[in-house]
C-alpha positions as CSV (number, residue, x, y, z in Angstrom):
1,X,-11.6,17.0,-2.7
2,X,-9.0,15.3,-0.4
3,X,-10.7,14.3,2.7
4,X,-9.6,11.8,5.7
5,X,-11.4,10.0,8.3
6,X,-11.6,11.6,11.5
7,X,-9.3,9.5,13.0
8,X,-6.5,10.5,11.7
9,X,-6.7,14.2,12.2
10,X,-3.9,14.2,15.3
11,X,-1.4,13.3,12.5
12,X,-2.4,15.5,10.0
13,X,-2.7,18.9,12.8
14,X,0.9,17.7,12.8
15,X,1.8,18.0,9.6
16,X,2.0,21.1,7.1
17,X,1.4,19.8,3.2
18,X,0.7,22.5,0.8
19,X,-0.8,20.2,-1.9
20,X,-0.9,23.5,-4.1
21,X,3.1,22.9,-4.4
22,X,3.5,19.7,-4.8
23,X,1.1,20.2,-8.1
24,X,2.6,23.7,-9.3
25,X,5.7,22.5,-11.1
26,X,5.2,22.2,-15.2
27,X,5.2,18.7,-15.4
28,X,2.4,16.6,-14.4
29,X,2.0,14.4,-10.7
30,X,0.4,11.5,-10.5
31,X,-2.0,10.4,-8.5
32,X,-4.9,13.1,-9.7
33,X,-4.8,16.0,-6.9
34,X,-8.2,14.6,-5.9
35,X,-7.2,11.0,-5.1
36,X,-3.8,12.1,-3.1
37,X,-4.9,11.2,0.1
38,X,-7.2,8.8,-0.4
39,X,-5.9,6.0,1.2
40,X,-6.6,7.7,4.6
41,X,-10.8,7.5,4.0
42,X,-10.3,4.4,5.8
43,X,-10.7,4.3,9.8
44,X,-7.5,4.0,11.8
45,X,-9.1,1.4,13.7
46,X,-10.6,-0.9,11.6
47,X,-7.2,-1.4,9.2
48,X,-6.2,-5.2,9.3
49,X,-3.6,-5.3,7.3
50,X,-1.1,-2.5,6.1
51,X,1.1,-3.4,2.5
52,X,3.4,-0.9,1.9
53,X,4.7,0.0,-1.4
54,X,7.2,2.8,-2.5
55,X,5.6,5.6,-4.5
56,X,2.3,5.5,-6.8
57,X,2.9,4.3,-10.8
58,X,4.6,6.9,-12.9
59,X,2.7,6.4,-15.7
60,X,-0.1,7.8,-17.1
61,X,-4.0,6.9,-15.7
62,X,-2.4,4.2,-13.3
63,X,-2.1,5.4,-10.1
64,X,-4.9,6.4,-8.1
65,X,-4.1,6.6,-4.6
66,X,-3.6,3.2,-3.5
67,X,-0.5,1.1,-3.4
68,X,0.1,-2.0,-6.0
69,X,-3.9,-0.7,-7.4
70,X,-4.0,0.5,-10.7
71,X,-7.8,1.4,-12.3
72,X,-10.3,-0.6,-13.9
73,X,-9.5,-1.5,-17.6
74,X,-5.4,-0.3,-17.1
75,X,-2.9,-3.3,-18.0
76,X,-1.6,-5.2,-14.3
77,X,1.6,-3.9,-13.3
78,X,4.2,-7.0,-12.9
79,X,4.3,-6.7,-9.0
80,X,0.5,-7.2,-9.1
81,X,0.3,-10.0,-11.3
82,X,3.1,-11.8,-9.5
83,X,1.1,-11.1,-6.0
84,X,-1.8,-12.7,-7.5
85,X,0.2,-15.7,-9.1
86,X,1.4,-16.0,-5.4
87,X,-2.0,-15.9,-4.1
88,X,-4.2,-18.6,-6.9
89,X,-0.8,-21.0,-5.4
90,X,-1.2,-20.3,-1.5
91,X,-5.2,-20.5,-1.9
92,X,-5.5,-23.6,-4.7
93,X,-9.1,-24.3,-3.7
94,X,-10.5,-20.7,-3.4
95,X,-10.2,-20.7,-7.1
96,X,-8.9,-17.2,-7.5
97,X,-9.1,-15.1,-10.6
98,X,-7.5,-12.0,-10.8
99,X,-8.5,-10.2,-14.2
100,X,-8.6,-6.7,-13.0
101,X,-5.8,-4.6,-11.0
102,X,-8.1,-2.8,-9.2
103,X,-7.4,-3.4,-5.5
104,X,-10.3,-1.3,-4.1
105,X,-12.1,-4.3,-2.9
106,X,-9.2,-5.0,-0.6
107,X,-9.4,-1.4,0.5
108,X,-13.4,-1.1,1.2
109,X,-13.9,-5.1,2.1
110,X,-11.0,-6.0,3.6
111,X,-9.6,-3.0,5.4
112,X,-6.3,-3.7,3.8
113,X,-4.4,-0.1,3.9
114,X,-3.1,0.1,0.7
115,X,-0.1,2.9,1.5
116,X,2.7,4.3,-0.4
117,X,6.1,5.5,1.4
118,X,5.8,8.8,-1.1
119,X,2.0,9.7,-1.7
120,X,3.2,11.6,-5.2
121,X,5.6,10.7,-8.0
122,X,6.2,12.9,-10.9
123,X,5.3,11.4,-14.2
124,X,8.3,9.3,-15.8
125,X,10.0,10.0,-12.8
126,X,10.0,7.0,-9.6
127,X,11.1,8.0,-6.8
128,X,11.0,11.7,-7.3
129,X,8.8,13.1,-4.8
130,X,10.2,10.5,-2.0
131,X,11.9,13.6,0.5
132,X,8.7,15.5,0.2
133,X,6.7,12.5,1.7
134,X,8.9,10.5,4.0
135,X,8.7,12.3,7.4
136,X,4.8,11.9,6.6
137,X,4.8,8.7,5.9
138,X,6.7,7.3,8.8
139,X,4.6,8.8,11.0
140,X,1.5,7.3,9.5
141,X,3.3,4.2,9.9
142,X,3.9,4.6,13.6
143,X,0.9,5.8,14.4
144,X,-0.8,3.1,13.0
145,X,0.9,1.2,14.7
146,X,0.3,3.0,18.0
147,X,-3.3,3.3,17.4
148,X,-4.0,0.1,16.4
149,X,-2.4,-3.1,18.0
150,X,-4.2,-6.2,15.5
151,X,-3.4,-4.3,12.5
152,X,-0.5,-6.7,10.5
153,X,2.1,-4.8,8.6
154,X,3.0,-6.4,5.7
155,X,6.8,-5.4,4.3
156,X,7.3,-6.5,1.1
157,X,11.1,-5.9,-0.1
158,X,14.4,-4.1,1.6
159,X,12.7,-0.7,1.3
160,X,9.9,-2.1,3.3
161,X,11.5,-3.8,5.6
162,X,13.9,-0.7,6.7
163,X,10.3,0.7,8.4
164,X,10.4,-2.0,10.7
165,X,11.8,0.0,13.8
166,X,8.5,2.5,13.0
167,X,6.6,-0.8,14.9
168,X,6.5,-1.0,17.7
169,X,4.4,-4.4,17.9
170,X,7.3,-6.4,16.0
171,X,5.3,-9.3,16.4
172,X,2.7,-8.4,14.0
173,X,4.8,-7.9,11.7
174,X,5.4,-10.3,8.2
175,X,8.1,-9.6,6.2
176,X,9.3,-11.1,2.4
177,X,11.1,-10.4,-0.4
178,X,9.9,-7.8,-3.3
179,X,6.9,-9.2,-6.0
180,X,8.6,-7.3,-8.5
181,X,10.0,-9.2,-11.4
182,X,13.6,-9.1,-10.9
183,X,12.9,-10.5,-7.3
184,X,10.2,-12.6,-7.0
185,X,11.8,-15.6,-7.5
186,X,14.5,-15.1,-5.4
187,X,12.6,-16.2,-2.5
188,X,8.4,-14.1,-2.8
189,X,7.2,-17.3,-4.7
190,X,6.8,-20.2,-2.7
191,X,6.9,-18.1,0.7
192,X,3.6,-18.8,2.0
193,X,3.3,-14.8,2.7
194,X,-0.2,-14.8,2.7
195,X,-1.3,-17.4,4.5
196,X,0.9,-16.1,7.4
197,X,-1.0,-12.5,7.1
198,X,-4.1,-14.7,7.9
199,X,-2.7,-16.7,10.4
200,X,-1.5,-14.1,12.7
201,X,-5.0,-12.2,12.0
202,X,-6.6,-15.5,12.9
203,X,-9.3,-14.6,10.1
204,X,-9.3,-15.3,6.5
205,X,-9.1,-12.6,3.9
206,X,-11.0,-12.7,0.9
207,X,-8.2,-11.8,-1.8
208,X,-10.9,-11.6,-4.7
209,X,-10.8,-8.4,-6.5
């Protein structure tokens, strides 16, 4: 059952998705039908921190409706696992370990809004469902940030970081190079990322999954 929080029913009346569709073809869609718009249980209002990633994993039983999150007991994608080396280097003394890939604790504890640019992928496939999703999605972007003017948008890469004129409160914005592995260290290790998220929140977050 695909549910959203109340808040964001002006932007869905706005929008026309026939779910149906985008599950009818022959081969099979990832995230499960039930998980599709999951990300959008969370309160407009109360997001603190919105990571964008492209489109859910391709692969079998990973995605599940959150950016970078892949289920309990499924293998940590790269981009993960380089986030979290990242994090254990910016936070020595919190003593961070990271042996799950689940990032529903950042979703739920946090408020960190966990989106992807296309909310469907075909299996095998990246990228595939982007047109479908993309007028959506960058108007969930805007109106998040029209509706909510502490949230920090976190833009991870150039794909990210082409969303930026969606914002209008360019100052809350932090921006850095991809996690993945043919990026990272190009400029995502060592860039203090995180702590910058925090500092313009003025609060800690507890990255602990």
């Amino acid at each position: 059952m695909n549910t959203y929080h109340e808040s964001w029913k002006p932007l869905f009346d706005k929008f026309n998705i026939s779910i149906d569709e985008i599950y009818s073809g022959s081969e099979p869609v990832y995230p499960e039908k039930e998980h599709l718009f999951r990300v959008f249980e969370m309160d407009v209002r109360e997001i603190k921190v919105l990571l964008l990633g492209q489109d859910p994993y391709h692969g079998p039983g990973q995605a599940h409706g959150l950016s970078f999150s892949v289920p309990q007991g499924i293998k940590i994608p790269p981009s993960l696992r380089n986030i979290y080396k990242e994090l254990q280097n910016e936070f020595p003394e919190r003593n961070y370990k990271f042996d799950s890939g689940n990032l529903e604790k950042w979703f739920n504890r946090e408020k960190i809004f966990l989106l992807n640019a296309s909310l469907s992928v075909i299996k095998g496939k990246p990228g595939s469902q982007m047109k479908i999703w993309e007028g959506f999605t960058n108007a969930v972007i805007k109106f998040v940030s029209e509706q909510n003017k502490l949230c920090i948008f976190l833009l991870l890469g150039n794909f990210a970081k082409a969303k930026e004129s969606l914002i209008s409160n360019k100052e809350r914005i932090v921006k850095g190079v991809h996690p993945s592995p043919l990026s990272a260290h190009n400029g995502f290790f060592g860039s203090g990322i995180f702590k910058k998220v925090e500092e313009l929140l003025g609060t800690n977050i507890d990255w602990s999954n």
